[in-house]
Wavefront OBJ file of the C-alpha trace (Angstrom):
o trace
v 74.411 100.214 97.878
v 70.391 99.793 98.711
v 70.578 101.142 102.405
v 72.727 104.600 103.036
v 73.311 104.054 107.278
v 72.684 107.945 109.048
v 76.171 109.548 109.691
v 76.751 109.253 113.470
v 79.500 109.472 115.986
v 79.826 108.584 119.431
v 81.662 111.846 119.882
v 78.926 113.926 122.082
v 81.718 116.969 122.599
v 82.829 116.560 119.100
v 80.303 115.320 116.757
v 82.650 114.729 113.979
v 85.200 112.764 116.104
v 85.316 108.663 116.283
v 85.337 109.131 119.997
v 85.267 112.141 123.036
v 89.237 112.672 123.503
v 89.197 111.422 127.075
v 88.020 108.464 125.623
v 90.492 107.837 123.107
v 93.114 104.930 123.891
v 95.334 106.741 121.693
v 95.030 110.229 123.514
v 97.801 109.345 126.410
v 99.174 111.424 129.065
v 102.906 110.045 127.423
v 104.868 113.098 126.469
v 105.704 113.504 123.044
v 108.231 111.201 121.663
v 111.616 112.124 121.539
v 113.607 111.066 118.494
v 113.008 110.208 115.602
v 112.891 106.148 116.125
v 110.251 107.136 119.450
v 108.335 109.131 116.711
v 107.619 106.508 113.673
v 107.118 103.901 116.870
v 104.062 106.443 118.997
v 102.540 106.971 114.909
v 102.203 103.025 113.833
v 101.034 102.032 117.409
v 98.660 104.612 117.215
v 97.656 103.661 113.296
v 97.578 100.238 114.505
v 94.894 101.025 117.336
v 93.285 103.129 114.871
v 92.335 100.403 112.424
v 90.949 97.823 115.441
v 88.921 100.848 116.574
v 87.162 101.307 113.084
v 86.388 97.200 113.941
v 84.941 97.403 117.116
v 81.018 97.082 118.001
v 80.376 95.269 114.619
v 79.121 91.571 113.711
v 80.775 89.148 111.400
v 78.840 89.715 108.139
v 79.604 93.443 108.641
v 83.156 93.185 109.269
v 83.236 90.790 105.533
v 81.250 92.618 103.863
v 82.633 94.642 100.853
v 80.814 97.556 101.258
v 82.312 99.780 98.317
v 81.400 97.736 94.613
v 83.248 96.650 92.955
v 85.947 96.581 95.437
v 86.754 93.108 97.397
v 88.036 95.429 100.524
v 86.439 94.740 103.721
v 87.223 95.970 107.336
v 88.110 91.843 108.008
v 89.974 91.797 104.325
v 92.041 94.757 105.480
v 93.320 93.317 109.278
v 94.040 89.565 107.148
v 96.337 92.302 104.526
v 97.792 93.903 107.010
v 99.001 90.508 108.613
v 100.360 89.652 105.116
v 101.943 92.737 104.440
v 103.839 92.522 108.237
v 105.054 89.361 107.027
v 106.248 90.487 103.573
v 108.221 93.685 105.345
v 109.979 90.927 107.954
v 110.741 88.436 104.537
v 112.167 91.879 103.220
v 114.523 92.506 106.025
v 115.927 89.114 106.660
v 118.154 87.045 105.119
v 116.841 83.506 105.648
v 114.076 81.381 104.098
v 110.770 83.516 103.185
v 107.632 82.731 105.176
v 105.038 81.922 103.299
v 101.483 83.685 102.705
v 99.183 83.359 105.425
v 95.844 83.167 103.639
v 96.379 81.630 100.464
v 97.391 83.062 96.981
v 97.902 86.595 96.192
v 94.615 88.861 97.334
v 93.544 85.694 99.042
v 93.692 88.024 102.221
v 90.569 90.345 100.472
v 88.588 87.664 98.365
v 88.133 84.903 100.784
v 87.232 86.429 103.873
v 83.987 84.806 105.533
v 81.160 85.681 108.259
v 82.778 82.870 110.534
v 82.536 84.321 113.540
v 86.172 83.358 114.666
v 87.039 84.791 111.345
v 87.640 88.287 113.137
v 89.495 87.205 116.078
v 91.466 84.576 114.608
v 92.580 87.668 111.884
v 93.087 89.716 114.574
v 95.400 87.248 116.397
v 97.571 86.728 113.086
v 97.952 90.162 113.143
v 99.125 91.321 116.606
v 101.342 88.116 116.197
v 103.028 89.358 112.581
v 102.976 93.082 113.839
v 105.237 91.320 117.543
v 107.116 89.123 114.676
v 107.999 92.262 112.280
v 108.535 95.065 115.440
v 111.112 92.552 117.087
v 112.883 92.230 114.050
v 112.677 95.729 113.456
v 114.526 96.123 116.999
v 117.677 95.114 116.189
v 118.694 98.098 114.196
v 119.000 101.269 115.789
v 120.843 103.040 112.946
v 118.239 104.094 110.878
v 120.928 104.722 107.745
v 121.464 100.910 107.784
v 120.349 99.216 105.199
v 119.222 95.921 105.795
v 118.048 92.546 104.528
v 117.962 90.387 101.365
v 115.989 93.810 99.830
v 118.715 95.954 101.174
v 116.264 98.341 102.241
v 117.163 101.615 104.916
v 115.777 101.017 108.221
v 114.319 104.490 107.856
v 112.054 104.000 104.331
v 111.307 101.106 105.843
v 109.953 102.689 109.139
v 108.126 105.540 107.113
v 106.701 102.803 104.656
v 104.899 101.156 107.468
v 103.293 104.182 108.688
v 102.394 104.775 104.877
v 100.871 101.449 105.005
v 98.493 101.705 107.932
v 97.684 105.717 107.515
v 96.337 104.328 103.908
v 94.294 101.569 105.233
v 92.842 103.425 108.174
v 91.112 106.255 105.665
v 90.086 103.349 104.100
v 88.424 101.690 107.308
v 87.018 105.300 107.401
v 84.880 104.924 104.777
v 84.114 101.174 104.975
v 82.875 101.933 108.165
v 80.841 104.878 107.310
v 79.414 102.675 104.622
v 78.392 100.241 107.374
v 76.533 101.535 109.884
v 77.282 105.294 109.634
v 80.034 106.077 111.936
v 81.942 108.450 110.988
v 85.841 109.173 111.394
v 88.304 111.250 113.012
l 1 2 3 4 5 6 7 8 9 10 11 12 13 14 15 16 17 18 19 20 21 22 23 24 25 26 27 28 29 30 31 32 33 34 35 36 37 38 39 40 41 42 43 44 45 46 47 48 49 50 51 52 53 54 55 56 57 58 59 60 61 62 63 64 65 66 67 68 69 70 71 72 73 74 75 76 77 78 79 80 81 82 83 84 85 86 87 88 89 90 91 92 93 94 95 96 97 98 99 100 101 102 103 104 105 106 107 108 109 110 111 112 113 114 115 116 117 118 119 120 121 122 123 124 125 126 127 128 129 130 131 132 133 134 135 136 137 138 139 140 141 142 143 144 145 146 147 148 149 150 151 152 153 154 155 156 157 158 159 160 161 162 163 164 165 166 167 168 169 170 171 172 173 174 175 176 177 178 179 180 181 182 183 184 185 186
């Protein structure tokens, strides 16, 4: 890496936070959740915004570019994954024909991301879409002992799994972005 971006924050309370809490979208006045199928649904929504929030404020070429050698991860590479990996969980829990990838052969989703400048909102679209796709599915089953699906797979691993999934990638967007332009996460 030639350039090492100042650490920064838009945090002026909190100078190590992403954001000032009454600023967060994720800091609601909901209550807590109650249960534990209102509790794994409040954490991914709030992973979810987490990741689009590490993607905000920055260009095309910065949200492709692979900003950890050797690695082919990328803040655009990692929305295009997650869209894949929605898709896979759904093709897990279903019983009828698979869907096919979205972007192409297997890591397709990291190594042949571009600085189009739809690139970005186009991913972003596939994603909200496969995340609407996989959560409806997900619906159906409010026994969380079930297990369901041509994988056979418990409604509940596959509920913590997710979670998993996008707690990973965030601290991963954490340090992509830092790499970036500076910014610092929370």
């Amino acid at each position: 890496m030639k350039h090492v971006p100042e650490r920064w924050s838009k945090s002026v309370e909190v100078p190590d936070m992403w954001l000032d809490p009454d600023e967060d979208p994720r800091d609601t006045d909901e209550p807590d959740p109650v249960g534990e199928q209102e509790t794994y649904h409040r954490y991914l929504r709030d992973y979810r915004q987490t990741l689009e929030l590490k993607c905000q404020g920055l260009n095309p070429q910065q949200l492709a570019q692979r900003s950890v050698p050797p690695s082919t991860m990328s803040l655009l590479g990692l929305l295009r994954h997650l869209a894949e990996v929605e898709r896979d969980w759904r093709n897990w829990i279903t019983y009828g024909q698979k869907e096919g990838r979205i972007f192409g052969p297997h890591d397709a989703d990291f190594n042949d991301v571009d600085e189009d400048p739809e690139s970005f909102a186009q991913a972003l679209q596939i994603l909200h879409d496969e995340q609407q796709a996989t959560d409806k599915e997900v619906a159906q089953y409010q026994d969380l002992d079930l297990l369901i699906g041509r994988e056979q797979i418990a409604v509940r691993e596959l509920q913590v799994h997710r979670i998993e999934e996008y707690a990973r990638h965030c601290g991963h967007a954490d340090l992509l972005r830092e790499c970036i332009d500076g910014r610092v996460g929370q």
